[in-house]
LUMLUMDREN-2810 file (N, C-alpha, C; in Angstrom, 1 decimal):
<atoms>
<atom><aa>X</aa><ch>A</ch><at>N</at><xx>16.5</xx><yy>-5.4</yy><zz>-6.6</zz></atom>
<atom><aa>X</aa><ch>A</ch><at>CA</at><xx>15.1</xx><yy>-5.6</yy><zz>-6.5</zz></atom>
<atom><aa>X</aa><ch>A</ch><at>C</at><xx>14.9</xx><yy>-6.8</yy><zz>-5.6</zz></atom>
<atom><aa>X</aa><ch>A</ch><at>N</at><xx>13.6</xx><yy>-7.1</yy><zz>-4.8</zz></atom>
<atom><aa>X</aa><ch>A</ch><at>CA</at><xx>13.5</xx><yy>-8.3</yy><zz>-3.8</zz></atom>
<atom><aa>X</aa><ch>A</ch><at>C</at><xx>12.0</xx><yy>-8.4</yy><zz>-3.8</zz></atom>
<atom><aa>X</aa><ch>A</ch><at>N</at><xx>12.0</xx><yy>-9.2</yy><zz>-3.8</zz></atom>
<atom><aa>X</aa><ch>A</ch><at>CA</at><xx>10.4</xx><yy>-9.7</yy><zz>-4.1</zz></atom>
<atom><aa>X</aa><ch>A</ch><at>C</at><xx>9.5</xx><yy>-10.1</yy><zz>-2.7</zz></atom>
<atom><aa>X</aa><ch>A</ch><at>N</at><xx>8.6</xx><yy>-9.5</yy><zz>-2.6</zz></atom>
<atom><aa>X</aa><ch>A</ch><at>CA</at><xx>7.9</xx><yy>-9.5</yy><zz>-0.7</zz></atom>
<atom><aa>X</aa><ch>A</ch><at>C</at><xx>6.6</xx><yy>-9.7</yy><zz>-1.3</zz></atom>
<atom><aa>X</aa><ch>A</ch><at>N</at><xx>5.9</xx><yy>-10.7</yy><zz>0.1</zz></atom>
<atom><aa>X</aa><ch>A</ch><at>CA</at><xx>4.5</xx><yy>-10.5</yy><zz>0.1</zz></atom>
<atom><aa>X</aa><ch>A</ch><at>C</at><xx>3.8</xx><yy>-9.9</yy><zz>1.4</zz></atom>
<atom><aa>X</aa><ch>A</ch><at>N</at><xx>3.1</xx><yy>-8.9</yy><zz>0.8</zz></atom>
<atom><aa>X</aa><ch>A</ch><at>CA</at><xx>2.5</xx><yy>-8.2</yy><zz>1.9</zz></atom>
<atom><aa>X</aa><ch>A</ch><at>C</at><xx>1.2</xx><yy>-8.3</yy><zz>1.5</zz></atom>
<atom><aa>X</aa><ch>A</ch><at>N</at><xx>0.5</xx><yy>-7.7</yy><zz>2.8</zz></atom>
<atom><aa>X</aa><ch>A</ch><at>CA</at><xx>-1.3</xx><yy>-7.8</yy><zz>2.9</zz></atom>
<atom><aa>X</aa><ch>A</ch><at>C</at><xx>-1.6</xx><yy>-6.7</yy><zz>2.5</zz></atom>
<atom><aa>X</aa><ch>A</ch><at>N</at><xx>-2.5</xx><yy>-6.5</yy><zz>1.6</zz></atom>
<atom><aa>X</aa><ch>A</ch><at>CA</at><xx>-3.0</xx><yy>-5.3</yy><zz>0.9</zz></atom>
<atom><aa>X</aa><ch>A</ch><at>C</at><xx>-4.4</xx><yy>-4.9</yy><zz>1.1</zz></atom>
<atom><aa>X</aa><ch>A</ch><at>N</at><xx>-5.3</xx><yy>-3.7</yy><zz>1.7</zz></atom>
<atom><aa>X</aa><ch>A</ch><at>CA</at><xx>-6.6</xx><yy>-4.3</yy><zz>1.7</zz></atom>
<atom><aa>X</aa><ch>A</ch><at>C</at><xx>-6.9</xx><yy>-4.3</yy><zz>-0.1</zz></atom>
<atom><aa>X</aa><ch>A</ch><at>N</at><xx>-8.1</xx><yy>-5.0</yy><zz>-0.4</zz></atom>
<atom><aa>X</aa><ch>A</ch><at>CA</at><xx>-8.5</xx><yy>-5.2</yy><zz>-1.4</zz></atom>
<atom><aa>X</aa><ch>A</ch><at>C</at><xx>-8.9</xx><yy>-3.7</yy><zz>-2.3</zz></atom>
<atom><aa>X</aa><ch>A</ch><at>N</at><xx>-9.4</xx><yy>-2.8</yy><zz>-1.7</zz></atom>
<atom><aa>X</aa><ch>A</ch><at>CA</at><xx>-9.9</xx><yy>-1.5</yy><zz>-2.2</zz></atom>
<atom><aa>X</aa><ch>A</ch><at>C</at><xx>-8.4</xx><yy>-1.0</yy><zz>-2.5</zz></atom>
<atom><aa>X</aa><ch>A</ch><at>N</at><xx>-7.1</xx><yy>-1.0</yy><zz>-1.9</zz></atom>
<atom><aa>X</aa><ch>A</ch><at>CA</at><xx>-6.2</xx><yy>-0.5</yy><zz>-2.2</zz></atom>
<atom><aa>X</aa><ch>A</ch><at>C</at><xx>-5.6</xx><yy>-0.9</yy><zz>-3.3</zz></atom>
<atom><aa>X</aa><ch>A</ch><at>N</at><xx>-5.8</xx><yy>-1.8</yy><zz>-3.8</zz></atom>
<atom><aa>X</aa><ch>A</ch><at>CA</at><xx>-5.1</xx><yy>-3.2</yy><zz>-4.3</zz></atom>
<atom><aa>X</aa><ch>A</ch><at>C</at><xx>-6.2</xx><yy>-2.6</yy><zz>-5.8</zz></atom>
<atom><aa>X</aa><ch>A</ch><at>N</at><xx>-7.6</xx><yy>-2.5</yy><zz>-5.9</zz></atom>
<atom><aa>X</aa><ch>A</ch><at>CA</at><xx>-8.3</xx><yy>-1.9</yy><zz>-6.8</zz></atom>
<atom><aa>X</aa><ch>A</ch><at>C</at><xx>-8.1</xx><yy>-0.4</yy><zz>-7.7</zz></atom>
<atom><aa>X</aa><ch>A</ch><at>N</at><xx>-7.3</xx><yy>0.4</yy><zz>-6.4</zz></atom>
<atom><aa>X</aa><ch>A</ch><at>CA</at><xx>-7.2</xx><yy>1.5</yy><zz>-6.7</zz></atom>
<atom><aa>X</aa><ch>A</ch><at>C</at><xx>-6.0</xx><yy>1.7</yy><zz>-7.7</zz></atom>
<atom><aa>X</aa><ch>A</ch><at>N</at><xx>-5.2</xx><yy>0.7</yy><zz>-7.5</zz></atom>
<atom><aa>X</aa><ch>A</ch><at>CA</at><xx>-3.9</xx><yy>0.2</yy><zz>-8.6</zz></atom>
<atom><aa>X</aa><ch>A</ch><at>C</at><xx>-4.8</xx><yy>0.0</yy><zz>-9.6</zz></atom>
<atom><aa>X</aa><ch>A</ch><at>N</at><xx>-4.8</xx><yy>-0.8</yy><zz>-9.5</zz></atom>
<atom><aa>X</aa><ch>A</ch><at>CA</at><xx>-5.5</xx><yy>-1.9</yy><zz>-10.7</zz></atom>
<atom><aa>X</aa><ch>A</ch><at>C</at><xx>-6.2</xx><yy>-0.8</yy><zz>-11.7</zz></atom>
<atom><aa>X</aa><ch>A</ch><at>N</at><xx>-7.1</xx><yy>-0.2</yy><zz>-11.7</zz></atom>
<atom><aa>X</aa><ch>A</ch><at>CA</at><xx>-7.6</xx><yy>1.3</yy><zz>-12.0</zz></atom>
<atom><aa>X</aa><ch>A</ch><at>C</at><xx>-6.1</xx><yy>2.4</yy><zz>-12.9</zz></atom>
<atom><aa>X</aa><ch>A</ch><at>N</at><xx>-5.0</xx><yy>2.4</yy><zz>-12.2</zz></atom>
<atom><aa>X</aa><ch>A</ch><at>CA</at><xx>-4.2</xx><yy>3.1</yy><zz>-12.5</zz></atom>
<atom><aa>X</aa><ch>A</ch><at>C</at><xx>-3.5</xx><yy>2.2</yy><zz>-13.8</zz></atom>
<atom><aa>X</aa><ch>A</ch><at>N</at><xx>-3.4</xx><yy>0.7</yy><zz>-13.6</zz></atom>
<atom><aa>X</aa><ch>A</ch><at>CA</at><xx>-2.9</xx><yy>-0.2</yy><zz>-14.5</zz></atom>
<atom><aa>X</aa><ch>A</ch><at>C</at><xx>-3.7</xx><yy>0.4</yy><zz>-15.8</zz></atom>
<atom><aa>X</aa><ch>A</ch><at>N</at><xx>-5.0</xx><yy>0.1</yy><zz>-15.7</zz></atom>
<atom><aa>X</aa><ch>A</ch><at>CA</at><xx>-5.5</xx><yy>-0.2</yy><zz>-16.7</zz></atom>
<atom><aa>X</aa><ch>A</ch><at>C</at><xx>-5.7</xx><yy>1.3</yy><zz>-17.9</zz></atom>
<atom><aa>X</aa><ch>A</ch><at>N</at><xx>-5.3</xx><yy>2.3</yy><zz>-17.0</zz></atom>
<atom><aa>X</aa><ch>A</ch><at>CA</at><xx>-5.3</xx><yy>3.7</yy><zz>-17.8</zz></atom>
<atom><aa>X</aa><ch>A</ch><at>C</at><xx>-3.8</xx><yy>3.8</yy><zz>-18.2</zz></atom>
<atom><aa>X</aa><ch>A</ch><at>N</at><xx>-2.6</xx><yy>3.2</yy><zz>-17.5</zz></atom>
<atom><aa>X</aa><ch>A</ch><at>CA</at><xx>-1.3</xx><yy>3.0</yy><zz>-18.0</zz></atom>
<atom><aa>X</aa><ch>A</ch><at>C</at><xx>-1.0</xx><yy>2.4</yy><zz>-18.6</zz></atom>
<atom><aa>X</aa><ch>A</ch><at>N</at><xx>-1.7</xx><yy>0.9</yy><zz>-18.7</zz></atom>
<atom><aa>X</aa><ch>A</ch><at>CA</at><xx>-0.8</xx><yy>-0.2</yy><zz>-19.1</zz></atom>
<atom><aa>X</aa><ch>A</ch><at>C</at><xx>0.3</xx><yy>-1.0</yy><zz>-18.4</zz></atom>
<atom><aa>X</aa><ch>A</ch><at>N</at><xx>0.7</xx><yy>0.2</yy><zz>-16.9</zz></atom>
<atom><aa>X</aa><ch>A</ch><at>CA</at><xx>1.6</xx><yy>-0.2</yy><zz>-16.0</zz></atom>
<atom><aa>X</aa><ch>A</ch><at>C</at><xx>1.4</xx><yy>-1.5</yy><zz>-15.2</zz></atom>
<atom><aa>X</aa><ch>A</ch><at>N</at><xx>2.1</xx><yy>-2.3</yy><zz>-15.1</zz></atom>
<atom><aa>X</aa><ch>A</ch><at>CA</at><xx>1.2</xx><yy>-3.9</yy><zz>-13.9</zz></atom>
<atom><aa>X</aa><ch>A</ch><at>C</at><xx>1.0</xx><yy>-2.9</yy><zz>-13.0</zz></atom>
<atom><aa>X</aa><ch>A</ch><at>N</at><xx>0.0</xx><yy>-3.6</yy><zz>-12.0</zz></atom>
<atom><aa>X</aa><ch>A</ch><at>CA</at><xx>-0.6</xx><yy>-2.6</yy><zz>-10.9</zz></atom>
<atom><aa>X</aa><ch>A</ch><at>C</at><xx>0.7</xx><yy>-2.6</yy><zz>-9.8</zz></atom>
<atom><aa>X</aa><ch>A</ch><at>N</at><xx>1.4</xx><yy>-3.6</yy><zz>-9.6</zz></atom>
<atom><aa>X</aa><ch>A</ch><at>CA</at><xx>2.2</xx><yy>-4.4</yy><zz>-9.3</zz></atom>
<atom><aa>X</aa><ch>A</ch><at>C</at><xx>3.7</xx><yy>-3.4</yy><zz>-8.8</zz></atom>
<atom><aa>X</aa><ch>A</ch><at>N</at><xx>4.1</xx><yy>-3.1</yy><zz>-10.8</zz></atom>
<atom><aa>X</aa><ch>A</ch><at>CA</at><xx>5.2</xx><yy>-2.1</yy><zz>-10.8</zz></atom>
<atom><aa>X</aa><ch>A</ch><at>C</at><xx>4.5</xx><yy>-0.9</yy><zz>-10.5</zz></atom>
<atom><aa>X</aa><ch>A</ch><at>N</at><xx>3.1</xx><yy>-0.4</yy><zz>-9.9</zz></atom>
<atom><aa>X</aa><ch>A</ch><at>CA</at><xx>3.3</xx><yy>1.1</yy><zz>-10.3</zz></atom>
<atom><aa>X</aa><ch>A</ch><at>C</at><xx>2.8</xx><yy>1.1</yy><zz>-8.4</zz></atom>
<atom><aa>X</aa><ch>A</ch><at>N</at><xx>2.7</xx><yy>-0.1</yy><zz>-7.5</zz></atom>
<atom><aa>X</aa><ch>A</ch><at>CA</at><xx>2.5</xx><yy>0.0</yy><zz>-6.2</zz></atom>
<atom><aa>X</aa><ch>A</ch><at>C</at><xx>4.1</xx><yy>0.0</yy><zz>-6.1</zz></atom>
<atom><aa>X</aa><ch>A</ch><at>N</at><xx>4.8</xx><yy>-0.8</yy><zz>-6.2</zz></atom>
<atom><aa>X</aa><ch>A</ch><at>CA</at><xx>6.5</xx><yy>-0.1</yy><zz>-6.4</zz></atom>
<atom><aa>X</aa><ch>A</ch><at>C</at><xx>6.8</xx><yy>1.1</yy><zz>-6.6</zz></atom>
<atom><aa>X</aa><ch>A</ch><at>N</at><xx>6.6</xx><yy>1.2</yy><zz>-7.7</zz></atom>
<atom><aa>X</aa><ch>A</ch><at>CA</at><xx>6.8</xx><yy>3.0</yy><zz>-8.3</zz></atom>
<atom><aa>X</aa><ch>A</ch><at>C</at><xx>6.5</xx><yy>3.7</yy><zz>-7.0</zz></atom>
<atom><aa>X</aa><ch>A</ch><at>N</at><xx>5.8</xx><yy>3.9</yy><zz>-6.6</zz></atom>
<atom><aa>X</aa><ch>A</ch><at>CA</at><xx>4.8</xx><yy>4.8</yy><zz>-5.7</zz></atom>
<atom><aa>X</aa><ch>A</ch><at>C</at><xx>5.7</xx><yy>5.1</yy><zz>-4.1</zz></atom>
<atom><aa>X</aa><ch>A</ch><at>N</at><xx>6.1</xx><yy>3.5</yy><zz>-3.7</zz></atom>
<atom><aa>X</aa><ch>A</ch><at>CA</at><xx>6.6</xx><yy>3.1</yy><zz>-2.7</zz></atom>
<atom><aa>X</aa><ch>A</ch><at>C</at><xx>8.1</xx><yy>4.2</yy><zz>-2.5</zz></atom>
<atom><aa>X</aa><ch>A</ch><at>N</at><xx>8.4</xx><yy>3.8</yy><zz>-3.3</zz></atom>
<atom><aa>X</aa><ch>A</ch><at>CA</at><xx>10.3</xx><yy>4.3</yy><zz>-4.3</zz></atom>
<atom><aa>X</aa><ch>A</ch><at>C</at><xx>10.0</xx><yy>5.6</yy><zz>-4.2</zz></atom>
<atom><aa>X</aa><ch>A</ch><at>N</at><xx>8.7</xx><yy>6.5</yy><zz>-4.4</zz></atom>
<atom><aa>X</aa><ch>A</ch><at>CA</at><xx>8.4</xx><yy>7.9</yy><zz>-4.8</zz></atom>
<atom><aa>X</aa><ch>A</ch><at>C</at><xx>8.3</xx><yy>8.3</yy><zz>-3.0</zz></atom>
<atom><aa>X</aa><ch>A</ch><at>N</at><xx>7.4</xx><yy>8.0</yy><zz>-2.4</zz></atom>
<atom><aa>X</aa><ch>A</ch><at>CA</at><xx>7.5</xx><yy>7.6</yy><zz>-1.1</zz></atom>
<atom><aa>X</aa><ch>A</ch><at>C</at><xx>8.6</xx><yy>8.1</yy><zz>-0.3</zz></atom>
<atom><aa>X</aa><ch>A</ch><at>N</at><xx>9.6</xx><yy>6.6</yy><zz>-0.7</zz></atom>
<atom><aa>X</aa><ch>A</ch><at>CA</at><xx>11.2</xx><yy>6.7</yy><zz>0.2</zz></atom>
<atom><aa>X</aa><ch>A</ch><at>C</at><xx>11.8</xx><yy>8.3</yy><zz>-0.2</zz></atom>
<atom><aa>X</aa><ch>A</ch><at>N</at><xx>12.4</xx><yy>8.4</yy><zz>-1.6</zz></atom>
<atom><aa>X</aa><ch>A</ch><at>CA</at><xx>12.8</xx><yy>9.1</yy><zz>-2.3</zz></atom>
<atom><aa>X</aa><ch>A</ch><at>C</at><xx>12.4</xx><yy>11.0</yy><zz>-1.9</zz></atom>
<atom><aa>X</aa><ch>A</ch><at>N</at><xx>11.5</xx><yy>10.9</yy><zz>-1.7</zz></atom>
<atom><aa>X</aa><ch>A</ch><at>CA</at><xx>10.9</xx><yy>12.4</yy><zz>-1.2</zz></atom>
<atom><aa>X</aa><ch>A</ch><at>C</at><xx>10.5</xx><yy>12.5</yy><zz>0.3</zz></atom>
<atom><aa>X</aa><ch>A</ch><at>N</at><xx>11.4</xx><yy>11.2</yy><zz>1.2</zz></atom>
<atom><aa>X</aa><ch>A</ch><at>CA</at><xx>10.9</xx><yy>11.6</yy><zz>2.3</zz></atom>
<atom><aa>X</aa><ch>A</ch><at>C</at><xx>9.6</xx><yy>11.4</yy><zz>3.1</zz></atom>
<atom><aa>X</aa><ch>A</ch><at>N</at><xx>8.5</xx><yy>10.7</yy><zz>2.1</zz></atom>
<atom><aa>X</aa><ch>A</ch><at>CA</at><xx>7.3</xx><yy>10.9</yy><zz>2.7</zz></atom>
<atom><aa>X</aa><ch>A</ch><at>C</at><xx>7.1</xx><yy>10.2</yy><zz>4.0</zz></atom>
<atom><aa>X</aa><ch>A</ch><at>N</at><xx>6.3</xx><yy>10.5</yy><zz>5.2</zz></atom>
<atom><aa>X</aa><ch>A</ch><at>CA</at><xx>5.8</xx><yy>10.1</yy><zz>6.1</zz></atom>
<atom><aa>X</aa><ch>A</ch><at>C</at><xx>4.3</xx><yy>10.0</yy><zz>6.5</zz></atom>
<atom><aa>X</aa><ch>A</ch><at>N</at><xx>3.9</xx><yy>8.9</yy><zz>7.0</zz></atom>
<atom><aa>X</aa><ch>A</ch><at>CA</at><xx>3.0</xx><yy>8.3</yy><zz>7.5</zz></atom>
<atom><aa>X</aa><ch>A</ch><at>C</at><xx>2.6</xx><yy>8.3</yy><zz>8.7</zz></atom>
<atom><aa>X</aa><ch>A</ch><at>N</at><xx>1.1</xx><yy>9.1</yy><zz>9.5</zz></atom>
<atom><aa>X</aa><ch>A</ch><at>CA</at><xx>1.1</xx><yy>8.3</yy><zz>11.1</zz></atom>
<atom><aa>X</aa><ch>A</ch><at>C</at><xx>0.2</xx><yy>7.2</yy><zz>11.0</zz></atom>
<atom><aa>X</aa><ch>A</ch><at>N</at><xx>1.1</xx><yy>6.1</yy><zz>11.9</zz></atom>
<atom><aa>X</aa><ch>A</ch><at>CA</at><xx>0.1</xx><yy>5.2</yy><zz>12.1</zz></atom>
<atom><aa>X</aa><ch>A</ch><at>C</at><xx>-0.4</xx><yy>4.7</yy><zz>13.1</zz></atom>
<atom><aa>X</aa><ch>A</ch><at>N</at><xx>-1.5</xx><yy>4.5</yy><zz>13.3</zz></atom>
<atom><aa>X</aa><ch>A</ch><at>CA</at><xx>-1.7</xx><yy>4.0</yy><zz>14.8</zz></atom>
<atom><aa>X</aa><ch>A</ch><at>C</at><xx>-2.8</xx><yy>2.3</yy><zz>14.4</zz></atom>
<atom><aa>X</aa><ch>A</ch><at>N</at><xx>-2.3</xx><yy>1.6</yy><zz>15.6</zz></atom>
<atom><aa>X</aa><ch>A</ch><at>CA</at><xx>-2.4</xx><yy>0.2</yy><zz>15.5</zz></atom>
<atom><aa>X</aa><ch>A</ch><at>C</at><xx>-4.0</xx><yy>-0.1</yy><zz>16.4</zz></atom>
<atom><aa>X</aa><ch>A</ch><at>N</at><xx>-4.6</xx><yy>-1.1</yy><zz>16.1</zz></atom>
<atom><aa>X</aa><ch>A</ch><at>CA</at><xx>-5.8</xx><yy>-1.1</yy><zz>17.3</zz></atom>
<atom><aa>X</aa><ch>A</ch><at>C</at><xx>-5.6</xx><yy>-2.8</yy><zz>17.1</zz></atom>
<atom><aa>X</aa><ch>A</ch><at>N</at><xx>-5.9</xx><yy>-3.3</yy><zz>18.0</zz></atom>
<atom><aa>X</aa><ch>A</ch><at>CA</at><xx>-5.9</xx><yy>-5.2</yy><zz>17.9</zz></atom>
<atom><aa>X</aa><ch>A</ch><at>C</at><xx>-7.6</xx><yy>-5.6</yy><zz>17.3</zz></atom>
<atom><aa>X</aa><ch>A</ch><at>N</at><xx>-7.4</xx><yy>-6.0</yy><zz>16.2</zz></atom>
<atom><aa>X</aa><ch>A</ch><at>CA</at><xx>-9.1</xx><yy>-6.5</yy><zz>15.6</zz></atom>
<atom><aa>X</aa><ch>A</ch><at>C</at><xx>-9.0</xx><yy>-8.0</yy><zz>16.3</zz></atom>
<atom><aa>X</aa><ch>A</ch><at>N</at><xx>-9.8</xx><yy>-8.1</yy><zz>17.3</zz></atom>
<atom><aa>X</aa><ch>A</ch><at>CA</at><xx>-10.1</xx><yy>-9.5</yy><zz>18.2</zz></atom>
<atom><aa>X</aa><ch>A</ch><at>C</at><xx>-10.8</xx><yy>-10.8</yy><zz>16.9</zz></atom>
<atom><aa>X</aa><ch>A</ch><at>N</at><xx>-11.8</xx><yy>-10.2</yy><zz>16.1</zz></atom>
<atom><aa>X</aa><ch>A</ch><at>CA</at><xx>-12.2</xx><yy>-11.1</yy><zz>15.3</zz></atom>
<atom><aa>X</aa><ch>A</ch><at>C</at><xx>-10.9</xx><yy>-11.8</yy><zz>14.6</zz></atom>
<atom><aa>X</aa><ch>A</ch><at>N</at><xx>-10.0</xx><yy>-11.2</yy><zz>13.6</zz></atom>
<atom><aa>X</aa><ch>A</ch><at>CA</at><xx>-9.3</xx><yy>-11.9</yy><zz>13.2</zz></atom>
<atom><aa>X</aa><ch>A</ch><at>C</at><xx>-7.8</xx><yy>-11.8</yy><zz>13.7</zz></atom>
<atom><aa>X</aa><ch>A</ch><at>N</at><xx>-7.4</xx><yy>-11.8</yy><zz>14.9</zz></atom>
<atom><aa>X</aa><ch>A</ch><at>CA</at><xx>-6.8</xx><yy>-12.0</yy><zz>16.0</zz></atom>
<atom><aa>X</aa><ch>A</ch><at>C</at><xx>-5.3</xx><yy>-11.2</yy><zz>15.4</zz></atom>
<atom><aa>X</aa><ch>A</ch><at>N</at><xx>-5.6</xx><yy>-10.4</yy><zz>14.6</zz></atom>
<atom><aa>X</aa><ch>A</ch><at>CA</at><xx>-4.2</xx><yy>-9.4</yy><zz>14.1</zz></atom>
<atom><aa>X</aa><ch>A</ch><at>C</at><xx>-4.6</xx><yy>-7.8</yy><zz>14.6</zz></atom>
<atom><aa>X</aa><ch>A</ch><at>N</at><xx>-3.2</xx><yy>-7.0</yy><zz>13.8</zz></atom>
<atom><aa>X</aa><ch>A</ch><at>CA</at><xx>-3.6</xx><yy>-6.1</yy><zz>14.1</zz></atom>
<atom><aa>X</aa><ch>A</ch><at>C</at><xx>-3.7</xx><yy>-5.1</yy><zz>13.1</zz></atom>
<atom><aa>X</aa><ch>A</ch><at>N</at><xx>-4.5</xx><yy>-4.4</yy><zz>13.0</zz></atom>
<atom><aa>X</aa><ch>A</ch><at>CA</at><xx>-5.3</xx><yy>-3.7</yy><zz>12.0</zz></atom>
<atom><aa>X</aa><ch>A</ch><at>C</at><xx>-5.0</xx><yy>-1.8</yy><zz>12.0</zz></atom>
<atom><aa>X</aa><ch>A</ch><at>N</at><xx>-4.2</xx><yy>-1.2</yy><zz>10.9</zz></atom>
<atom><aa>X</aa><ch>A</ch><at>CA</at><xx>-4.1</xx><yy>0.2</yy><zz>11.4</zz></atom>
<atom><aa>X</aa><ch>A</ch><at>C</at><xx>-4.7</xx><yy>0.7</yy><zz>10.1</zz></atom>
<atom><aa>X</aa><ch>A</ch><at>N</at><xx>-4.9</xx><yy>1.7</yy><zz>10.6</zz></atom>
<atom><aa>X</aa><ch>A</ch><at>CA</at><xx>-5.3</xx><yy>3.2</yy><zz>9.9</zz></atom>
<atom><aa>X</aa><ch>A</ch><at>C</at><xx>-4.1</xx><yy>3.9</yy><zz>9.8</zz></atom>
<atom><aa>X</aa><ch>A</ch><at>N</at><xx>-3.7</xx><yy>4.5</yy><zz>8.6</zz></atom>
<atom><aa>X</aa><ch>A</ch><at>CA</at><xx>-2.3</xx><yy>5.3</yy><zz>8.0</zz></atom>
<atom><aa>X</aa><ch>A</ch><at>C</at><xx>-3.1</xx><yy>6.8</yy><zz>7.9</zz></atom>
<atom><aa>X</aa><ch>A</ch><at>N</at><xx>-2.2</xx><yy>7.8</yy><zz>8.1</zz></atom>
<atom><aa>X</aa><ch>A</ch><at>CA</at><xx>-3.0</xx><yy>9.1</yy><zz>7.8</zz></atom>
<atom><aa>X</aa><ch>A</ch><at>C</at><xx>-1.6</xx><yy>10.0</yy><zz>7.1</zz></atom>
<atom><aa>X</aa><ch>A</ch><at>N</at><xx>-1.5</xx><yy>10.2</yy><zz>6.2</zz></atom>
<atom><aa>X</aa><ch>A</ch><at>CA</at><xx>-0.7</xx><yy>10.8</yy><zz>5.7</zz></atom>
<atom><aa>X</aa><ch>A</ch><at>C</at><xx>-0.6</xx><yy>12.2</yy><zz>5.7</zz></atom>
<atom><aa>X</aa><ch>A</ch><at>N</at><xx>0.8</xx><yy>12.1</yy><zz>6.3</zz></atom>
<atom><aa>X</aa><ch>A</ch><at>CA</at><xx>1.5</xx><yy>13.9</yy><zz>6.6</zz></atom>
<atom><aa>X</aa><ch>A</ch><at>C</at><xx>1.3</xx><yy>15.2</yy><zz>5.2</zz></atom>
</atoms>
């Protein structure tokens, strides 16, 4: 296990939280869970990157295969 901080948008981060509270799971372990389900079956992701000038990072959209 390794413990990371990533940026989450807030709605995503909600849509756990929602899953917690009908499981009882932390939102926490079940964005894990998910991640692990993810690797484990292979899943893939396209993503494409665009530069957001306001907050001088870079901002993508995921669209799932």
């Amino acid at each position: 296990m390794k413990t990371i901080t990533i940026d989450i948008a807030e709605k995503t981060v909600e849509y756990f939280k929602d899953i917690d509270e009908t499981t009882g799971i932390p939102y926490q372990t079940i964005i894990g869970m998910y991640l692990t389900d993810c690797m484990e079956n292979n899943g893939r992701i396209n993503v494409s990157w665009v530069r957001d000038e306001k907050n001088k990072r870079f901002a993508g959209e995921t669209y799932a295969d």
